[in-house]
Every structure is written in C-alpha cells, then in structure tokens.
C-alpha positions in Angstrom: 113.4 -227.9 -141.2 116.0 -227.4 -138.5 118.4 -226.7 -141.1 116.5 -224.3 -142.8 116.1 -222.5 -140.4 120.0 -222.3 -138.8 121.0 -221.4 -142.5 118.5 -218.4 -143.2 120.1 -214.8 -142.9 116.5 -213.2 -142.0 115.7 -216.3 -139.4 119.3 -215.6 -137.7 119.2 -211.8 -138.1 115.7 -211.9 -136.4 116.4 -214.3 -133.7 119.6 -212.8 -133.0 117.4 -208.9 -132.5 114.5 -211.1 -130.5 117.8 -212.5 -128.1 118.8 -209.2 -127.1 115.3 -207.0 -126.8 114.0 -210.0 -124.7 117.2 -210.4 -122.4 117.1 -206.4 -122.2 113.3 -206.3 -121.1 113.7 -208.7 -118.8 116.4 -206.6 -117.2 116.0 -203.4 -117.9 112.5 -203.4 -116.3 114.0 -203.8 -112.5 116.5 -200.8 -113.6 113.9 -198.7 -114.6 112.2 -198.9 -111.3 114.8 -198.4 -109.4 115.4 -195.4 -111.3 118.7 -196.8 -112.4 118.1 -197.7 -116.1 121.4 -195.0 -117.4 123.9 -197.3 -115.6 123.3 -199.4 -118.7 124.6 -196.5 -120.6 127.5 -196.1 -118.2 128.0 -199.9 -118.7 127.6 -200.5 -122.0 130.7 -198.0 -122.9 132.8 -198.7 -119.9 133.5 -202.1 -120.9 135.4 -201.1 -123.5 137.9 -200.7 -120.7 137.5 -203.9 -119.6 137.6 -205.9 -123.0 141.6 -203.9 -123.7 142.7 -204.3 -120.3 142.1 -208.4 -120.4 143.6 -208.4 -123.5 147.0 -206.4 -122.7 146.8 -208.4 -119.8 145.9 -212.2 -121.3 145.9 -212.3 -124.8 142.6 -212.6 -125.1 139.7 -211.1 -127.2 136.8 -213.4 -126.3 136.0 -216.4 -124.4 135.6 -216.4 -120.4 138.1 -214.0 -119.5 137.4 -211.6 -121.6 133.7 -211.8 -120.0 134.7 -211.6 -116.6 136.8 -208.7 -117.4 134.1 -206.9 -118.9 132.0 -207.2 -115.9 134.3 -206.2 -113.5 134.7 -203.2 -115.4 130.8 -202.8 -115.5 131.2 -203.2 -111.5 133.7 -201.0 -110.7 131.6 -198.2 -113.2 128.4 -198.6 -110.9 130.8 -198.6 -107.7 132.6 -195.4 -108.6 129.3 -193.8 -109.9 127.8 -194.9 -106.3 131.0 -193.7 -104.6 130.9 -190.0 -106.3 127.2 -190.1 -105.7 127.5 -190.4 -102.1 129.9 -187.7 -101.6 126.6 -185.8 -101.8 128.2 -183.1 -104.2 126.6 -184.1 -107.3 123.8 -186.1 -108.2 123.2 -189.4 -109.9 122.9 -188.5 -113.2 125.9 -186.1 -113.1 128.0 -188.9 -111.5 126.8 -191.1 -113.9 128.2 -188.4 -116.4 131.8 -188.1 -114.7 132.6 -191.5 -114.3 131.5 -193.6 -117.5 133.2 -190.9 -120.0 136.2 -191.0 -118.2 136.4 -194.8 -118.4 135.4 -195.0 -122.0 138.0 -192.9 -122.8 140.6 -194.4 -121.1 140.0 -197.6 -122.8 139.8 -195.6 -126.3 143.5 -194.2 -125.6 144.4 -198.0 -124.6 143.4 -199.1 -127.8 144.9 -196.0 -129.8 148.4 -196.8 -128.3 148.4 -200.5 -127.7 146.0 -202.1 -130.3 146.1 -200.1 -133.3 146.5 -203.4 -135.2 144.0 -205.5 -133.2 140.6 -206.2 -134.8 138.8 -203.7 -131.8 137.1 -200.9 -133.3 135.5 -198.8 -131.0 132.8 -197.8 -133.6 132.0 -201.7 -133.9 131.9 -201.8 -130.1 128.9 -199.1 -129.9 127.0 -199.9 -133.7 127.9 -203.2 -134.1 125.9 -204.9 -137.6 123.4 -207.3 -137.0 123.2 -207.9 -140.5 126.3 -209.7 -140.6 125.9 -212.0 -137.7 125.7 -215.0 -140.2 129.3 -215.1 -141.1 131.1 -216.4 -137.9 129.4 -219.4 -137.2 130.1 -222.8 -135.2 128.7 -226.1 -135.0 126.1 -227.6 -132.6 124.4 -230.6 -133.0 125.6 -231.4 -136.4 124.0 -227.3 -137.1 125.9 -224.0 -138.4 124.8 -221.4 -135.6 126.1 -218.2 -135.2 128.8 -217.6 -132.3 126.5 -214.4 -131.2 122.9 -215.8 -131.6 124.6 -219.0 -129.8 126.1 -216.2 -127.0 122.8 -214.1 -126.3 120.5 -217.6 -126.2 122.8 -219.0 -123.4 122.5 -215.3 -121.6 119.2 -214.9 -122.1 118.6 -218.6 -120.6 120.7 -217.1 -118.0 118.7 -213.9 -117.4 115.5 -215.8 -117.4 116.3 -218.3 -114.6 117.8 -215.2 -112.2 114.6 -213.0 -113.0 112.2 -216.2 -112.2 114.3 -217.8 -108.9 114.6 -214.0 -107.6 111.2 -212.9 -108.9 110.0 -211.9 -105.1 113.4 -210.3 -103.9 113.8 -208.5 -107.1 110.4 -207.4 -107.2 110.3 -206.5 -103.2 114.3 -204.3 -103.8 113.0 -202.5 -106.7 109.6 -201.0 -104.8 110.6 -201.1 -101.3 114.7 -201.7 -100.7 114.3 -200.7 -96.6 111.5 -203.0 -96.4 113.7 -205.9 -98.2 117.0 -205.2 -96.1 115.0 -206.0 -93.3 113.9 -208.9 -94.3 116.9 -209.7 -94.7 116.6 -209.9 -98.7 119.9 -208.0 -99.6 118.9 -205.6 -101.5 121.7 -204.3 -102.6 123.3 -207.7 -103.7 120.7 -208.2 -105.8 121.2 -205.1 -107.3 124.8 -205.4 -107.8 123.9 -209.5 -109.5 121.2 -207.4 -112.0 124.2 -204.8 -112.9 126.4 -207.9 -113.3 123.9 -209.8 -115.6 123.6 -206.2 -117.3 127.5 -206.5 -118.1 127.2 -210.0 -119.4 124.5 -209.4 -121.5 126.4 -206.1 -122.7 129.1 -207.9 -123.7 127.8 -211.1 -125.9 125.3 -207.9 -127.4 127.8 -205.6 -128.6 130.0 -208.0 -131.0 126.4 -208.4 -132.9 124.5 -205.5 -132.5 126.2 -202.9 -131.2 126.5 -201.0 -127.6 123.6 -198.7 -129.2 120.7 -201.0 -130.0 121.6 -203.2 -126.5 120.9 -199.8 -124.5 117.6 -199.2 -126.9 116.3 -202.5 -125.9 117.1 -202.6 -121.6 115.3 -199.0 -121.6 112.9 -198.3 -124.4 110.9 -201.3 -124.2 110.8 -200.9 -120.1 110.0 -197.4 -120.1 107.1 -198.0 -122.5 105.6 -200.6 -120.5 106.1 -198.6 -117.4 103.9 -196.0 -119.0 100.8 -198.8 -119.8 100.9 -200.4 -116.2 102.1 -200.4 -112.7 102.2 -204.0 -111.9 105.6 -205.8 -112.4 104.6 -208.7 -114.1 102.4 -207.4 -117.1 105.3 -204.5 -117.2 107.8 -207.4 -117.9 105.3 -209.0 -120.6 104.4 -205.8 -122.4 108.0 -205.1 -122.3 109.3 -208.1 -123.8 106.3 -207.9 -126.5 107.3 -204.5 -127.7 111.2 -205.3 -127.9 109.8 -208.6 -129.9 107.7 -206.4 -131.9 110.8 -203.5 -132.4 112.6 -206.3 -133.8 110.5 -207.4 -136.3 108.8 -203.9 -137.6 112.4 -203.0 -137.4 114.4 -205.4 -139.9 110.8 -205.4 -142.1 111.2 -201.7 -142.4 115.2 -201.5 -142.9 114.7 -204.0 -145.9 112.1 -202.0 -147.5 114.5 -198.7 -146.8 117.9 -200.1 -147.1 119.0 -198.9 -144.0 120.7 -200.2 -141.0 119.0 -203.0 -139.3 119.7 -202.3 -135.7 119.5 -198.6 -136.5 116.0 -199.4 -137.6 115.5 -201.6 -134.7 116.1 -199.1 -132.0 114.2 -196.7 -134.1 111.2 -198.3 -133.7 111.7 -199.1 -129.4 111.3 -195.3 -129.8 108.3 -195.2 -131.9 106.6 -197.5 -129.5 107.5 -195.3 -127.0 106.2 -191.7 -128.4 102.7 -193.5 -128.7 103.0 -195.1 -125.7 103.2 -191.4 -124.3 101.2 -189.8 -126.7 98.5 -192.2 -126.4 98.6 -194.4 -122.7 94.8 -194.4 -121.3 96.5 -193.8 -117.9 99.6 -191.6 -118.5 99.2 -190.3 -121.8 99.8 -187.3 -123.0 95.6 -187.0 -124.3 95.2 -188.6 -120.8 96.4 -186.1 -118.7 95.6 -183.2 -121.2 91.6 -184.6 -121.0 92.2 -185.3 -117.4 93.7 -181.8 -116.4 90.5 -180.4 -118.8 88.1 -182.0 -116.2 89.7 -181.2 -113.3 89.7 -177.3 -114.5 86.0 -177.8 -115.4 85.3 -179.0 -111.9 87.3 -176.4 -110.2 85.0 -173.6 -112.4 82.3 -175.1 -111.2 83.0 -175.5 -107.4 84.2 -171.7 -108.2 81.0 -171.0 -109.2 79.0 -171.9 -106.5 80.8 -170.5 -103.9 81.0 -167.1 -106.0 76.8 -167.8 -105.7 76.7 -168.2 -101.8 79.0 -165.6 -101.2 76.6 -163.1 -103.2 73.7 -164.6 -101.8 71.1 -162.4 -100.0 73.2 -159.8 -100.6 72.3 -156.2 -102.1 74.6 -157.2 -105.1 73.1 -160.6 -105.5 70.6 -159.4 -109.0 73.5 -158.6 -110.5 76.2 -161.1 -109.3 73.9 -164.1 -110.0 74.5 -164.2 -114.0 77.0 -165.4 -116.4 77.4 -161.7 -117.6 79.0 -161.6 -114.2 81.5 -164.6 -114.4 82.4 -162.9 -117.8 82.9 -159.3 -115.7 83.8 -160.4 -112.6 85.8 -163.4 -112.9 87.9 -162.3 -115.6 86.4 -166.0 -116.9 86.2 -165.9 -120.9 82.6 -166.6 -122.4 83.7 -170.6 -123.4 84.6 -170.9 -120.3 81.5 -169.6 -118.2 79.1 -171.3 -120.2 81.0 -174.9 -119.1 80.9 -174.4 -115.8 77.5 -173.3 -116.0 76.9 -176.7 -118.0 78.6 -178.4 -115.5 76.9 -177.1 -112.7 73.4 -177.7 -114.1 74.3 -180.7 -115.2 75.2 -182.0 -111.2 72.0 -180.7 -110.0 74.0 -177.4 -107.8 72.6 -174.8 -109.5 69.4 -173.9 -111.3 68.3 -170.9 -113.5 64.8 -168.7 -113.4 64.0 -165.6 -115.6 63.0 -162.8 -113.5 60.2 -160.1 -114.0 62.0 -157.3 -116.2 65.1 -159.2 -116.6 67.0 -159.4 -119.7 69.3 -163.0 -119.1 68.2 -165.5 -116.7 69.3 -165.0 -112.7 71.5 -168.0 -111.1 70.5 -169.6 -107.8 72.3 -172.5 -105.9 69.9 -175.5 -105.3 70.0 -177.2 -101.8 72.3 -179.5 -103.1 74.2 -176.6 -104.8 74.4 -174.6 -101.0 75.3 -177.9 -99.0 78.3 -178.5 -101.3 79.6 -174.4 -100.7 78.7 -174.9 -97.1 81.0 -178.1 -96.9 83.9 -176.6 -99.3 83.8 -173.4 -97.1 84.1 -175.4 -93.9 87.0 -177.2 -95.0 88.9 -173.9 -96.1 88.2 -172.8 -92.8 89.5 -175.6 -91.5 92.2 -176.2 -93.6 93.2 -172.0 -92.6 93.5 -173.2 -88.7 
C-alpha cells in the first residue's frame, strides 16, 4: 500500500501541490492581514540572489547553506523594502517595486557571467514543473520519495508547529501590532520569523513548482478566504481547503487539457477567487450591488417623506403630494418613484386617498410617517450645529 503510493506520479504530483498550497495558506493568511502579502512576490524572486551568491561563495546548490542563504536574501529584501518605505518618499508597494527588481536582476547578471554552465535556470526558478517531481528521489524507510515532496512535508511540519505555538501572538501582531508591542509580544519579530518561514518555504517550493505557483498559493487562497470571513481561524481553514481544492481541480483539469500542471494549478486559486468575489454573501460583488440597491431604496424613501412634510399644509401641498410630482420635481424616473412609494407603504410612513375631482391619488405621511421626518430633520439640524 505504502509502496504504491510513494511510486505513483499522480499520488506524488498531488501531494507534492497539497504541500505547498497548505504551507502557503497557512502563511500567507497572517501576510494578508497585515497587508503585506506582495513581500512574497519580492521574496520569491530575490532569492535568486541568494541561491548564486552561496554558490560563488561555497560551492553549493542545495542543502543547508544554500537555505540559509536564500533566507537571508529574503531578509535583507523585506529590510530594504522597510528601509526605502520609511524614508517616507514612496509607498509600500512602490518600494516593494524598487527593491525586489533590482535584486532579481542582480542575481540574473550573476548567473549570466558566473554560471552559464551551472544547472540554474532562472526560468526553472520562477515555473518550475511539478510534473517531473518523481525523477529525483531518495530513500526513507526502505521507500523512493521525492527530494521536493520530502523538502515541503518537513517545511510544512515546520510551518504548522510556528503557526499553532504562536497562534495568539501572531493572531494579536496581525490585528493590533501597538496593542501586542505592549504586551510585550514583539511584533515585529514575529513578523520578521513569518517572512523568514516565507523564504524557507520559497526555496524548497521553487525547485518543484516554481516561484509562480508558490506566490498563487500564499495569496490566492488567503485573499479568498479573507473575502468569506473575518475571523482568523475559519480564514486559515477555508484557506487551506481551497489551496487543497486548487490542487486537485487543477492537475484533474491539466490532464484533461494537456497543459501545465502548476499553470493549471494557480489557475484555478484564481478561479476560486473571482467567485469568491463575484459571489461572497458578505462582500460579494451581488452583495454589495443588492446591498447598495437597498440602501438607495431606503434613502428614496426617507427622501420622500421629508419632501411630504416639507409640502405639508402648504398652498402647494395638492400638487406636491403625488408621484407625478416625484417624477417632475425630483428629477426621480418613473421606476424609481413607484419603489419608494412601495417602500414607503410597505413601512407603514405614508398612506394614499383619492380626492374629490382628483385624477391620481394624493400622498399623505401617517403619524408614523411624520414622527420619522420630525426625527430625521432634527438630526440634520443638529448634525448643521
């Protein structure tokens, strides 16, 4: 069974897509509340850097060196980004923008002058191919298991046992950082361990899938959840769930396509995502657009009233209370009169009576109707001091 299982292509592609989208979820989530989900981007490519410069400098291509190279290069990315940031010249994003380029190239030239023989392609860095993760395999336990799946289970064990020992600090930096420096949480050492992890994670990701998909998975799946709930720990679920489910919609669909797998796979983190926002009962696009629908509605109809009370008593008041007049008056269109009409007959504020000689029924405020202007004039009056 065991065997089987280390030995199938689809079971090692699959596990090998699960092991990044869930170590990226469980990360990116705190970067997307603290609104810093980009130095990922900044990250992923800057490393690049760090993986030519260890090796001009060691020898090495992989192994522990090599991974503590790469995240002090992811470090010293986030501290010049931070640095140029708090010159107070530009903003985040366009520091973010200055400083990662300008490291990713740097490392590109390194390899162009100094490694044009060295197996380190640049475009393997950023795409990777899950699809061949299979080949380069070692034993354990007697088992053939792929040096990358082997790589992203022993970070994602890694990332797991930070997020749930740090649960509380994490969760208490990312919504309130003033609050958790003084309680003397250190925020901002927590921060830098979560953009270190993000560097680890980066590096044993990009060898099998790429730069690309790792970035798809620490935002996508985040920023989707983030859009279905505000509480932390269903965000975290949801967002592991839909990197979990990106994964497997994702190779099913590039096998029925014959198209890239982790193409496929980051594909569909943005799928999630459009119907996330298309569809979200609390921030969705139909949300808001039935939301901001209602709000007009009940904005006609308070409108309405007070257009009523104002005209009230008055010599104009036969001819100002009548939709005709909303129509004339208002500038309102004929859909929209009769709703707030319906609206406001519907909450009991105004009620209509057909007049002697009249040719459309006259519009009169109720007491509930005048007690609501009454209140709503008061408080502009108020609100005006």
């Amino acid at each position: 069974m065991l065997e089987a299982f280390f030995t199938s292509i689809p079971a090692m592609i699959l596990t090998t897509g699960l092991l990044v989208g869930l170590s990226g979820a469980l990360l990116g989530c705190f970067l997307i509340l603290r609104g810093a989900a980009m130095l990922t981007d900044a990250i992923s490519h800057a490393i690049v850097l760090g993986i030519i410069t260890v090796w001009m400098l060691t020898g090495h291509l992989h192994g522990p060196v090599q991974l503590a190279g790469a995240v002090v290069t992811g470090l010293i990315t986030v501290a010049l980004t931070q640095l140029v940031h708090r010159t107070r010249l530009v903003q985040m994003d366009a520091a973010i923008g200055l400083v990662f380029p300008a490291m990713f190239a740097l490392g590109v030239l390194l390899i162009n002058l100094n490694a044009r023989n060295l197996h380190l392609d640049v475009d393997a860095v950023l795409l990777g191919e899950i699809a061949f993760v299979w080949i380069d395999t070692m034993p354990v336990l007697g088992q053939p298991v792929p040096v990358a799946t082997l790589a992203l289970a022993v970070v994602f064990a890694i990332n797991l046992t930070f997020v749930s020992l740090f649960w509380k600090e994490l969760k208490l930096a990312s919504f309130d950082p003033a609050l958790a420096t003084a309680l003397g949480f250190a925020p901002g050492l927590i921060f830098y361990a979560l953009l270190a992890l993000t560097s680890v994670t980066a590096v044993a990701s990009f060898e099998a899938v790429g730069a690309i998909l790792f970035i798809a998975f620490v935002i996508t799946p985040p920023a989707t959840a983030f859009l279905l709930t505000r509480r932390l720990a269903p965000m975290v679920l949801i967002a592991a769930a839909l990197s979990a489910l990106s994964c497997v919609t994702g190779y099913a669909l590039a096998q029925h396509w014959d198209v890239n797998i982790g193409a496929m796979m980051a594909a569909m983190t943005g799928v999630f995502f459009t119907l996330a926002l298309v569809l979200s009962p609390q921030d969705g696009l139909i949300t808001r657009r039935l939301r901001a629908g209602q709000n007009q509605r009940r904005i006609d109809s308070l409108t309405l009233i007070l257009h009523l009370a104002a005209h009230e008593g008055s010599a104009h008041a036969a001819t100002e209370n009548s939709r005709a007049a909303l129509v004339s008056h208002l500038g309102w269109p004929e859909k929209r009169a009769r709703a707030a009409l319906r609206r406001a007959l519907d909450d009991g504020l105004i009620r209509r009576s057909l007049d002697a000689g009249a040719d459309q029924p006259s519009l009169h405020l109720t007491e509930a109707g005048r007690a609501r202007a009454q209140s709503q004039m008061r408080f502009f009056s108020a609100d005006a001091k």
